[in-house]
VOVO-321129 format. One record per residue (C-alpha): residue in one letter; residue number from 1; z, x, y; chain. Coordinates in pm, 1 decimal. Layout:
N
<a; NUM; <Z; X; Y>; A>
...
This chain:
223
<x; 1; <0.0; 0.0; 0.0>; A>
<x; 2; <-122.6; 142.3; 349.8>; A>
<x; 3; <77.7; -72.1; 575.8>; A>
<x; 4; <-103.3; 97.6; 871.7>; A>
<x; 5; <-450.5; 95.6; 693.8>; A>
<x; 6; <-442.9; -289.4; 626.5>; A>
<x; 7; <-290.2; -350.2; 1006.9>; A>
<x; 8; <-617.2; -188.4; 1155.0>; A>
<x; 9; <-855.7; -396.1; 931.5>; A>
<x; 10; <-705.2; -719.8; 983.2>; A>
<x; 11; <-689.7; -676.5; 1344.1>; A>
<x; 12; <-1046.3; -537.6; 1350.5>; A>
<x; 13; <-1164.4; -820.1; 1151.2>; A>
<x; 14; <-981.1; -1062.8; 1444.2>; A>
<x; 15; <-1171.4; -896.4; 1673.9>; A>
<x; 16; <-1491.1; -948.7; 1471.7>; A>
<x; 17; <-1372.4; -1318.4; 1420.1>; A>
<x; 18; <-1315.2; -1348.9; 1758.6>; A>
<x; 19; <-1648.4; -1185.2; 1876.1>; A>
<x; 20; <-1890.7; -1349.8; 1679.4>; A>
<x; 21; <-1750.5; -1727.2; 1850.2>; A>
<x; 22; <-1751.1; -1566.8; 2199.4>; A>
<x; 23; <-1324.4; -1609.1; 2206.2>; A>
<x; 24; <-1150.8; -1328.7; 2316.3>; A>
<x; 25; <-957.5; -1116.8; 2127.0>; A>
<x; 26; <-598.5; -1211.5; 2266.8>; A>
<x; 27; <-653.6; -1573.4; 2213.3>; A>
<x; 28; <-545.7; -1525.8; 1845.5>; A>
<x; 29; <-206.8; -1421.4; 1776.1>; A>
<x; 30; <-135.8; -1259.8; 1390.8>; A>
<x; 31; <160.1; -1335.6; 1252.6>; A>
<x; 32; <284.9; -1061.8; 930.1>; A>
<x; 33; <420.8; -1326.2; 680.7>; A>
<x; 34; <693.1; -1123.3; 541.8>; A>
<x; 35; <851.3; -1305.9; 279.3>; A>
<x; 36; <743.8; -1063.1; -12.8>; A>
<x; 37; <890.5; -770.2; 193.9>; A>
<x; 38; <1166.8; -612.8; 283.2>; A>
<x; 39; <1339.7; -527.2; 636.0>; A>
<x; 40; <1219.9; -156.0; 617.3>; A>
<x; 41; <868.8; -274.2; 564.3>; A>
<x; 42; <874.4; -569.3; 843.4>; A>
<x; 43; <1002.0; -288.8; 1013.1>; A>
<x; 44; <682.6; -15.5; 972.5>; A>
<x; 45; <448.5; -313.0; 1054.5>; A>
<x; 46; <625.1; -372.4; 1375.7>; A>
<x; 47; <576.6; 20.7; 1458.3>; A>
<x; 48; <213.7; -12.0; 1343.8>; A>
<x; 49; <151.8; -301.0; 1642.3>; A>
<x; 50; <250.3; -626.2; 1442.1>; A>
<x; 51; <492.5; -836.8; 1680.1>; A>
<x; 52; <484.5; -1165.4; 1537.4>; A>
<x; 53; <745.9; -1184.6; 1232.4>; A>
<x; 54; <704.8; -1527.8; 998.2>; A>
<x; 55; <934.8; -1631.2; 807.5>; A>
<x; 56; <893.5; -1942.8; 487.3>; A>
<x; 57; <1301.9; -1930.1; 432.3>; A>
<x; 58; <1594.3; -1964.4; 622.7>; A>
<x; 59; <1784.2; -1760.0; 417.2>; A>
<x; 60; <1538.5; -1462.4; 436.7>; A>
<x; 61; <1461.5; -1535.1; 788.0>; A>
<x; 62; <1826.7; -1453.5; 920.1>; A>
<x; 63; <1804.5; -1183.3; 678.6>; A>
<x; 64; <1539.7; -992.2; 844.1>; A>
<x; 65; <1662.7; -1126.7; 1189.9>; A>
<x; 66; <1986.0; -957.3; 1181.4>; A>
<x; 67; <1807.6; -615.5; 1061.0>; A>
<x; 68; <1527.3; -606.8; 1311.7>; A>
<x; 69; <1754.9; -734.8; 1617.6>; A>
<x; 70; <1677.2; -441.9; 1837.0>; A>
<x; 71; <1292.1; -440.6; 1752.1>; A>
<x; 72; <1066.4; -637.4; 1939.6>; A>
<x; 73; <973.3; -975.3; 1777.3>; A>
<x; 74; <871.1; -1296.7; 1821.6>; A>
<x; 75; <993.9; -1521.3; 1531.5>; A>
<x; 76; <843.4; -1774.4; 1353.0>; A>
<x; 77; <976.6; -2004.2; 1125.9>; A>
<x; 78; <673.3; -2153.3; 921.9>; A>
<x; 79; <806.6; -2322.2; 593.1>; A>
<x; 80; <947.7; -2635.2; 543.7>; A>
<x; 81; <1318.5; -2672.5; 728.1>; A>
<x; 82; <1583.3; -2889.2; 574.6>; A>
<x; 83; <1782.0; -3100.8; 855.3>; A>
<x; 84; <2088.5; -2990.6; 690.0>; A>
<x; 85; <2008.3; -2610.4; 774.8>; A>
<x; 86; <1848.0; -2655.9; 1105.4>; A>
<x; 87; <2172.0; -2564.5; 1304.0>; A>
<x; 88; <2198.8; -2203.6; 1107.2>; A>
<x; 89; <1872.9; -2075.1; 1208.5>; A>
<x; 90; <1716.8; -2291.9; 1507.6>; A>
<x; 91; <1868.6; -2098.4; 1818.4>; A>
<x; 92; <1711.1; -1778.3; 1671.5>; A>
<x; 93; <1341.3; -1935.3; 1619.7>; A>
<x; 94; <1063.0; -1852.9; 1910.9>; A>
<x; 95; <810.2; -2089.9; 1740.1>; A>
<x; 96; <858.7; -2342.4; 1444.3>; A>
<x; 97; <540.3; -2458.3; 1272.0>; A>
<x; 98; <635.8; -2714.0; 990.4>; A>
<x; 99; <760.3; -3000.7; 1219.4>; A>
<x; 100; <683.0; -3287.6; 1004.4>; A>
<x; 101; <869.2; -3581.2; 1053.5>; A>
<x; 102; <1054.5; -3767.6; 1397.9>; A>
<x; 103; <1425.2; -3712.1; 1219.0>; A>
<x; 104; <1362.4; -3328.7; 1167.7>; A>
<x; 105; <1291.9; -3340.7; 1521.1>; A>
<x; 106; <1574.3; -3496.5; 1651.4>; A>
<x; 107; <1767.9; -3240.1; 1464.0>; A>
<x; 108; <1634.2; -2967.0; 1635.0>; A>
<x; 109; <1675.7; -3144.2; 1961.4>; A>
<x; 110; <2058.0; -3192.8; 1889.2>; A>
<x; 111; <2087.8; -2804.8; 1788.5>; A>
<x; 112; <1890.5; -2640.6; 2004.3>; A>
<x; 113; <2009.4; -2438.7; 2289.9>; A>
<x; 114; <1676.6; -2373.1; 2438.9>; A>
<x; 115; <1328.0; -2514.1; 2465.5>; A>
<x; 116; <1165.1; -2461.2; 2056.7>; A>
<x; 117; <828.0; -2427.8; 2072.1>; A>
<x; 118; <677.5; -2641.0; 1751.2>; A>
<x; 119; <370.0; -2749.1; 1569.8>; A>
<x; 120; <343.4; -3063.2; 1429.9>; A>
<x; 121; <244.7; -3006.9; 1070.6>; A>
<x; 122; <-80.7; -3218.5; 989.3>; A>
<x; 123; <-177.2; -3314.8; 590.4>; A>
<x; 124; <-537.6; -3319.2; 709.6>; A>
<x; 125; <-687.1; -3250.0; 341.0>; A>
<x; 126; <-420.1; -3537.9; 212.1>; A>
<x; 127; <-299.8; -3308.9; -89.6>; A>
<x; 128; <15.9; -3476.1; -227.9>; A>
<x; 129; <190.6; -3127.5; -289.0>; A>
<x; 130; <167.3; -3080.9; 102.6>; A>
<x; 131; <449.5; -3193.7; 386.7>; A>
<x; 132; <327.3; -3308.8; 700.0>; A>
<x; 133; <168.8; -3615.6; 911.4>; A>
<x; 134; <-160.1; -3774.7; 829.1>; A>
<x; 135; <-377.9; -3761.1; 1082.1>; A>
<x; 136; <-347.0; -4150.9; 1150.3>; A>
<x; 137; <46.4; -4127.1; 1217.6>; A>
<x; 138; <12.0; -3871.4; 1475.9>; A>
<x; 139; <-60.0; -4094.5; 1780.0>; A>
<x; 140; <204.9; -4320.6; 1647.0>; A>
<x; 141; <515.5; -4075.4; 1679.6>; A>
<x; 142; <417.1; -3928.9; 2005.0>; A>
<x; 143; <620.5; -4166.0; 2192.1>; A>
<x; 144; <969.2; -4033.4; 1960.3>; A>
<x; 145; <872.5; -3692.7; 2047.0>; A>
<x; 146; <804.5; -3764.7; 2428.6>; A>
<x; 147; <1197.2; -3839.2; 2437.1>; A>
<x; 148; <1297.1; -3484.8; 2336.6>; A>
<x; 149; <1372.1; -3269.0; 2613.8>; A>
<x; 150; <1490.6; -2935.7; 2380.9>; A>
<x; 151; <1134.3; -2970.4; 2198.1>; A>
<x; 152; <785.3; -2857.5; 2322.4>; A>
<x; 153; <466.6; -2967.4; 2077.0>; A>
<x; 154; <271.0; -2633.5; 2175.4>; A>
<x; 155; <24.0; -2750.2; 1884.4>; A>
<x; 156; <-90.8; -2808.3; 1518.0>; A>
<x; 157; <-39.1; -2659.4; 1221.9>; A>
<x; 158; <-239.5; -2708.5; 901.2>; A>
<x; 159; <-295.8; -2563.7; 569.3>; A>
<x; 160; <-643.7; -2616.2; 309.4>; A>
<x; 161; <-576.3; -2614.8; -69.6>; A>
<x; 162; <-580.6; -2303.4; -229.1>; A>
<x; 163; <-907.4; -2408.5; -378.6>; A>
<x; 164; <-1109.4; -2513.0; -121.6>; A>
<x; 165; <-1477.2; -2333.3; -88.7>; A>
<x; 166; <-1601.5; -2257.5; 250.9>; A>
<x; 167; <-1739.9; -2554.3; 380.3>; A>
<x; 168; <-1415.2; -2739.4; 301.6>; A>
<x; 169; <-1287.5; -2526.4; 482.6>; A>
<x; 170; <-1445.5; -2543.9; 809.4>; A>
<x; 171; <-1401.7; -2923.9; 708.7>; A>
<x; 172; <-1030.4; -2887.0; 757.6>; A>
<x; 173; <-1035.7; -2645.8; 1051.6>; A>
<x; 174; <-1304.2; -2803.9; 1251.6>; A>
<x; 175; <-1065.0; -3178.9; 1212.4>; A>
<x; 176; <-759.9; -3012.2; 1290.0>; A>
<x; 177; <-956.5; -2860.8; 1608.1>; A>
<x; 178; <-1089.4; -3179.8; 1713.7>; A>
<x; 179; <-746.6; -3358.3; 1654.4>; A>
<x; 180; <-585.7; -3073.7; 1890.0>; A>
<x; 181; <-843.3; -3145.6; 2154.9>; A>
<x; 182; <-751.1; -3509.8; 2164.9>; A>
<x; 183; <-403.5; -3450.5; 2196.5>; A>
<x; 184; <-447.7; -3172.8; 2459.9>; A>
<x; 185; <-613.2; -3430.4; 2673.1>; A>
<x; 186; <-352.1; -3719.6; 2677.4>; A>
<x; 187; <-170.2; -3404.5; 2878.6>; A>
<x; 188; <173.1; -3539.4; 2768.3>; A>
<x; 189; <481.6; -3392.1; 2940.6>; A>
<x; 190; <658.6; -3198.1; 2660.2>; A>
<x; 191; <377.3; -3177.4; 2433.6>; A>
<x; 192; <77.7; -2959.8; 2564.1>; A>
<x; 193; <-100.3; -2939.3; 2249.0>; A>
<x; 194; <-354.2; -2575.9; 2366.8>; A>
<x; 195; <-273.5; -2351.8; 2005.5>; A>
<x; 196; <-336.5; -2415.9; 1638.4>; A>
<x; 197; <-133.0; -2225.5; 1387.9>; A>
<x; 198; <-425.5; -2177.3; 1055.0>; A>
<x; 199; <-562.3; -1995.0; 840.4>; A>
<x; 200; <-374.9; -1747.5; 610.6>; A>
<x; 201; <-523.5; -1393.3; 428.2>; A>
<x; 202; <-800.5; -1525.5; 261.7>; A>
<x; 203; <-940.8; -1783.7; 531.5>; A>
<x; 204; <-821.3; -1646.8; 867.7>; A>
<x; 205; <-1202.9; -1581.9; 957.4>; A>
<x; 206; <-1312.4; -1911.2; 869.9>; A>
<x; 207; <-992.7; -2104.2; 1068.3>; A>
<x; 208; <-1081.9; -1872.4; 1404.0>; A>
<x; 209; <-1456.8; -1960.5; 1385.6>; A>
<x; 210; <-1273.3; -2313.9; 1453.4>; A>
<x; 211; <-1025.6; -2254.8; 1714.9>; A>
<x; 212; <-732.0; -2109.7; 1558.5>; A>
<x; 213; <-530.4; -1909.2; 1815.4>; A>
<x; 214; <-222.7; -1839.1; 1552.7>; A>
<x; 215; <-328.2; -1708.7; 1182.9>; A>
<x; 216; <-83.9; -1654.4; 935.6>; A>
<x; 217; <-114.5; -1372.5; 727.2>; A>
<x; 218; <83.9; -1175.8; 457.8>; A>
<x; 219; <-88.1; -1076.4; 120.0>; A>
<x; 220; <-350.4; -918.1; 307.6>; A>
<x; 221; <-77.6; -662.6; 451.7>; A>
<x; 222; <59.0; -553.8; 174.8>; A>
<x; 223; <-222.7; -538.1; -111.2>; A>
């Protein structure tokens, strides 16, 4: 594993991405998923430019938030959050991306000690193994969410199956871009709906081509 190796490639191949859709380069943020790693390692990708720190688990988030405390990060919080744990690990999250339901969010709300930036997560492919809002439920808990003053919706956040060839992809993407559009354009107080948290290792490319300005990636770090 050439931590600094794989850091240049995937950020070159942003930069490609980015390039070949006339975007610029800084509208895409990567995110090192570093579940599969330890502190040490989070800790050489940081050095090697990486600034963006995801974590799926609250357990291994505060983990690798205590040990990295006096590194530069923003955290993310990505996987699914029980209500029952949102008060251990909510006042240390920058941006949460697996909002998915109105009671999670009034959770966070009640906990929160500043403004959480949060993506609503969207089942756009309708896979029953996923969490999140259909896409016909959105407009329908916007008025819940206007109400929360210690919540911003900075965007959306989807996932394709595992499976999915490349059109499907840019299926998935291309809705979820649309859907963000719409939403940006209501221009709701708390919710200004500009980024879109997808694509992961092996579809990054694909989910920038559509508008992605956060991409989530971890196996490709580390292979």
């Amino acid at each position: 594993m050439d931590l600094e190796k794989n850091t240049s490639q995937i950020l070159e191949n942003v930069a490609q991405a980015t390039q070949q859709v006339n975007r610029s380069e800084k509208s895409v943020e990567v995110i090192a998923v570093t579940k599969y790693v330890d502190s040490s390692t989070a800790k050489k990708l940081i050095k090697a430019g990486i600034h963006h720190i995801g974590e799926n688990r609250v357990d291994k988030f505060l983990d690798k938030y205590q040990a990295l405390q006096d590194e530069h990060v923003i955290w993310h919080l990505i996987g699914t959050l029980q209500r029952r744990k949102v008060k251990d690990v909510i006042n240390y999250v920058d941006y949460f991306h697996a909002l998915d339901s109105v009671k999670l969010a009034q959770e966070i709300n009640k906990r929160a000690e500043h403004i959480i930036k949060c993506f609503l997560q969207v089942n756009i492919s309708k896979e029953a193994s996923k969490h999140g809002f259909t896409v016909e439920e959105i407009d329908t808990i916007l008025p819940e969410l206007e109400k929360l003053e210690k919540i911003q919706i900075v965007g959306l956040m989807t996932m394709a199956p595992f499976e999915a060839d490349e059109a499907e992809l840019n299926a998935i993407f291309q809705q979820a871009n649309q859907l963000q559009k719409r939403l940006q354009r209501k221009q709701l107080p708390n919710m200004p709906f500009t980024d879109l948290s997808m694509g992961m290792s092996r579809d990054y490319a694909i989910a920038i081509a559509n508008g992605s300005t956060f991409v989530r990636i971890g196996t490709a770090f580390f292979k």
